[in-house]
LUMLUMLO-733855 format. One record per residue: x, y, z of N, C-alpha, C in turn. Coordinates in steps of 0.02 Angstrom, whole numbers, plus 50000, padded with zeros to 5 digits. Atoms other than C-alpha are relative to their C-alpha. Layout:
N
XYZXYZXYZ/...
This chain:
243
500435004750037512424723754270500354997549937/499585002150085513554722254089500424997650050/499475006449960514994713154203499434994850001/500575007849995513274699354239500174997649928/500145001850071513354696954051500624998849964/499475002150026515104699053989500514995650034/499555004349975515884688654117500254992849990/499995006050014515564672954054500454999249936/499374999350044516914664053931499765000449941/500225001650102515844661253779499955007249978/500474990850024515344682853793500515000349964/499594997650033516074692253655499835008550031/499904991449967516604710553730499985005249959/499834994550060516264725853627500025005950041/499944992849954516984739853723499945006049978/500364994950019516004754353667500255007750045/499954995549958516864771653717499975005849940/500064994750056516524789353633500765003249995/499114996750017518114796053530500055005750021/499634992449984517864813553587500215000850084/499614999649928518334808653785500534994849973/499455004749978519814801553855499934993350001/499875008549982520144783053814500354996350060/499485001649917521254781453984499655000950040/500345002949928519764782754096499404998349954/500415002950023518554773953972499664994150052/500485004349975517244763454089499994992649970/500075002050028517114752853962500544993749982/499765002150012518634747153937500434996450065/499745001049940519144746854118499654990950000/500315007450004517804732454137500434995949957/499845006550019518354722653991500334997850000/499585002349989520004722954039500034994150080/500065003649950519294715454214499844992249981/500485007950024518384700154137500264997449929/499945003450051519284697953985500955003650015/499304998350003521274702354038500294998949952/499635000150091522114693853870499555004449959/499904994850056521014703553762499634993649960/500415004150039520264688053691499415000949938/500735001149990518474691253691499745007549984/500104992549995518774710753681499985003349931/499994996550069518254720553505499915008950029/500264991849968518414741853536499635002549951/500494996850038517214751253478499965005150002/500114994449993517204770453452499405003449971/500724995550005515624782053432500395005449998/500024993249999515344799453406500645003349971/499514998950053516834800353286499895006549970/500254994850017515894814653191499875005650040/500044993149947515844827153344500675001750031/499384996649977517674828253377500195004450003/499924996349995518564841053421500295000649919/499884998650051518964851353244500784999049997/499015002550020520874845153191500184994350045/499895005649956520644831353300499794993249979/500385006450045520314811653233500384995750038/499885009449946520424791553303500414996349962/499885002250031521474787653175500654994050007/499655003549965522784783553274499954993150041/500415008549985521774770553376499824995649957/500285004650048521054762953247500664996549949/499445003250029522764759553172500484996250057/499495006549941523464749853332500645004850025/499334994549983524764764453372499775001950070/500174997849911523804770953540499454994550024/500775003649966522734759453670499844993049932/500165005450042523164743253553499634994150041/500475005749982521844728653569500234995349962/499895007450055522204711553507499624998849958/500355001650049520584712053394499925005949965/500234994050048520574729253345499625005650045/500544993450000519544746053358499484999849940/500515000150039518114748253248499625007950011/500524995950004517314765753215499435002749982/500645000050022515494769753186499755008150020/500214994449973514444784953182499244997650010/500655002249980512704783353260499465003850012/500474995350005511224792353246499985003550084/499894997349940511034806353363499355003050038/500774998749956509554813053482499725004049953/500504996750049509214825353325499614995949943/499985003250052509184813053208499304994850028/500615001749973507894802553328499475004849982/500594995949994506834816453343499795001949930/500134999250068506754818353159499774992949982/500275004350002506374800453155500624997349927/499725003350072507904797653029500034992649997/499995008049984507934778152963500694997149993/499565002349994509174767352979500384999949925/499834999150067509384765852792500575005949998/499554993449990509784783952798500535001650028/499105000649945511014783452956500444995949960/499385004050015512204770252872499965002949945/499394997350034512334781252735500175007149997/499404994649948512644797352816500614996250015/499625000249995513894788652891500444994549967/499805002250043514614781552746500355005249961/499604991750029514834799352672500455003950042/499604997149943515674803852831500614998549997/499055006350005517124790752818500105002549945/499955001950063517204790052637500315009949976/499734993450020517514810952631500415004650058/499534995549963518604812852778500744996949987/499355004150024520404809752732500244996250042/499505002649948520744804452896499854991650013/500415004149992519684790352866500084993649954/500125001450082519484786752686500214994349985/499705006550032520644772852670500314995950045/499955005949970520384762652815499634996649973/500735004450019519394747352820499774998150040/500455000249940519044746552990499295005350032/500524995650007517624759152981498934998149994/500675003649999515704756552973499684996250044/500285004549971514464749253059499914991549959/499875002950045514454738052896500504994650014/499255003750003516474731752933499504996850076/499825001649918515844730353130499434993949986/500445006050021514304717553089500344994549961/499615005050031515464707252966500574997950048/499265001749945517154708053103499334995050045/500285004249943515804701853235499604993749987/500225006450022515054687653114500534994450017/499655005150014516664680653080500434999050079/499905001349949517114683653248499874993150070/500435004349977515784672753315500064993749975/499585008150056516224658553182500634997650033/499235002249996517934657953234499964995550088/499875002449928517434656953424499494991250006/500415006250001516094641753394500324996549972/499355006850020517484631753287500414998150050/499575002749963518644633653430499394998550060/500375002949964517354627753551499564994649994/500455003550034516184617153447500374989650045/499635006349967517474600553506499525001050063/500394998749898516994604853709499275000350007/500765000549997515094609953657499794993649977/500425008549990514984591053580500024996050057/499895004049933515764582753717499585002750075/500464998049934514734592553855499214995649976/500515002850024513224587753741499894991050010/500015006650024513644567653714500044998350076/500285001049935513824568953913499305000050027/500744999249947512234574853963499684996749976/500535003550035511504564653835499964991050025/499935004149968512294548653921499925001150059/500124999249964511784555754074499054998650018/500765000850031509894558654026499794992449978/500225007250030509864539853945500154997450070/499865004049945510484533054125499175001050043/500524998549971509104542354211499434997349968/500495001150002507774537754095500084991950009/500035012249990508164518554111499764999650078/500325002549929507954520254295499465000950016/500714997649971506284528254289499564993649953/500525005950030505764512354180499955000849938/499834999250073506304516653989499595004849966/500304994350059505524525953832499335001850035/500864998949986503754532353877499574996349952/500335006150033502334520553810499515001949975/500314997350019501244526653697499354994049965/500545004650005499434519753662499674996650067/500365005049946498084511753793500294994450016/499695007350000498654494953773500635000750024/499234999849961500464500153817499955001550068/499984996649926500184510053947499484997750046/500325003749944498874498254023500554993650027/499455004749992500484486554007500515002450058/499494996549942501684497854090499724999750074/500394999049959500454500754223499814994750063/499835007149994500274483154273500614997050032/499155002549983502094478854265500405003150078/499654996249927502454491854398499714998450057/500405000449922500994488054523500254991450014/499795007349978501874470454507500335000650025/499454998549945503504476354554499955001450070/499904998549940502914484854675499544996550057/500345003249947501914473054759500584993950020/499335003349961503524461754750500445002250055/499674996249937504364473854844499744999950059/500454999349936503144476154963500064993950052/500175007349967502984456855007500724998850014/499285001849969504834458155014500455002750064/499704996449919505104470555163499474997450044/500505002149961503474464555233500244992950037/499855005849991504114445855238500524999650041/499305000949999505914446655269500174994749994/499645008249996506374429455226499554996050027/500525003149967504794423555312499325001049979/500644998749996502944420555308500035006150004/500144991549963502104436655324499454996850049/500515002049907500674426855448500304997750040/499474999349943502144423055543500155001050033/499624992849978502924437855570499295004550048/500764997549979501004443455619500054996550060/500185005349925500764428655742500565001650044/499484998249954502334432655813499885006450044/500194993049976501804449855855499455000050051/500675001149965500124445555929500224995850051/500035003749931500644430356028500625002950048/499524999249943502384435556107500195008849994/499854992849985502824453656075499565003250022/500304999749959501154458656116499975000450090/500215002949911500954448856285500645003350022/499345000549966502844452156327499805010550014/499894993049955502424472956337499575000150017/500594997349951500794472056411500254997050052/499635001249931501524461556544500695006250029/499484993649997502924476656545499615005050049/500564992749978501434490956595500004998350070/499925002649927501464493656767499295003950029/500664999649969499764491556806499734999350059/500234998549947499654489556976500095005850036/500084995949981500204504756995499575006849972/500514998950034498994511556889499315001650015/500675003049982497434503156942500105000050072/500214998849942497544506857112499185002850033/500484999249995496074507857205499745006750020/499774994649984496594525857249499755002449948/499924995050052496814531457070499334999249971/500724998150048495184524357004499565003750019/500654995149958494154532757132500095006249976/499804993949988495084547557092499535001649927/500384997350045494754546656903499224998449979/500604998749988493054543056929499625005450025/500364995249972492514555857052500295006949944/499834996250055493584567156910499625001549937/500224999650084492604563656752499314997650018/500795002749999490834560556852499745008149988/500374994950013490434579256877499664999950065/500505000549948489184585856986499434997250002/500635004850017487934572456915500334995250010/499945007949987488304556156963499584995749925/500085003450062488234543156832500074992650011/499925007149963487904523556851500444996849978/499315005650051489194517056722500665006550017/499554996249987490844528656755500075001349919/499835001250067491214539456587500604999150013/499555001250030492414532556499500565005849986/499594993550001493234550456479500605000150062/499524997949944494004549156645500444994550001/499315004450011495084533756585500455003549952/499674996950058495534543856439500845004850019/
């Protein structure tokens, strides 16, 4: 489901893996190397910094020496299931882990640290990527917008606001379209014409076509007579048994 979301080019990737496992089978990073191969789009992110193993620290990552990223590492500490259940506030968490950095030597005098640094990296991050896109997002825009103005002209321009307009509009169209009408109806001709033509010769020309004597045989009417009389006899034949 996170590939649905980071795949796209505008996503910004924050590959979130905890410092006390192995970064070489990080999940995390596997993906964003799938959907973001240069590294673009990719910011790392380490957690759980504060539960390392004792004599053990990320300091190295975070300085571009192991598992370098083109935008960096970023470490944060994040409240933990005790700290939920105590209901600590956020206030509080960012400065726990403010005292965390700030009094471990291994730490102390980066500046990639904080959730603080990681909210400001991912502002200006975001700035940087909408300048270099901002060109392509007008021009997609000034398209669809000359796209949208084509369409509404064909549906018959601005929308018409007020009775009086829109008894105007209203009007105008049942004219058109009665022009139209009289114009496939006609073809270049009368329309009582084109009618009379129908009635006097196309008419006559397929009823003379029907092959009514074989039809009306004196055979078949008897037949559908004695068919549609029943066991009552009837003085007029119904009509059902022509049907």
């Amino acid at each position: 489901m996170a590939r649905q979301y980071i795949k796209g080019e505008n996503a910004i990737v924050l590959a979130v893996s905890p410092a006390n496992a192995d970064l070489a089978t990080s999940d995390a990073l596997r993906i964003a190397r799938e959907v973001d191969p240069s590294g673009e789009r990719t910011i790392g992110v380490l957690t759980k910094v504060d539960i390392m193993d004792r004599g053990t620290d990320c300091r190295d990552v975070l300085q571009g020496r192991t598992l370098k990223l083109r935008h960096g590492w970023v470490a944060v500490v994040n409240r933990g299931q005790a700290d939920l259940n105590s209901k600590v506030s956020m206030k509080e968490a960012r400065a726990r882990e403010k005292e965390f950095f700030t009094s471990n030597a291994a730490y102390a005098d980066l500046q990639n640290i904080g959730t603080g640094y990681l909210a400001e990296k991912l502002s200006q991050h975001l700035i940087n990527e909408i300048m270099k896109n901002l060109p392509s997002i007008s021009q997609y825009i000034d398209q669809n917008i000359v796209k949208l103005e084509s369409e509404l002209k064909a549906l018959g321009g601005d929308l018409k606001y007020g009775r009086g307009s829109m008894l105007h509009l209203i009007l105008t169209l049942c004219h058109k379209l009665e022009k139209a009408f009289a114009k496939v109806v006609d073809g270049g001709k009368d329309g009582g014409e084109r009618i009379l033509d129908v009635f006097e010769v196309k008419l006559k020309e397929a009823i003379q076509k029907l092959p009514f004597q074989k039809i009306l045989t004196l055979k078949n009417v008897q037949n559908v007579v004695n068919e549609a009389d029943g066991y009552q006899p009837h003085i007029i034949a119904p009509e059902n048994g022509y049907r």
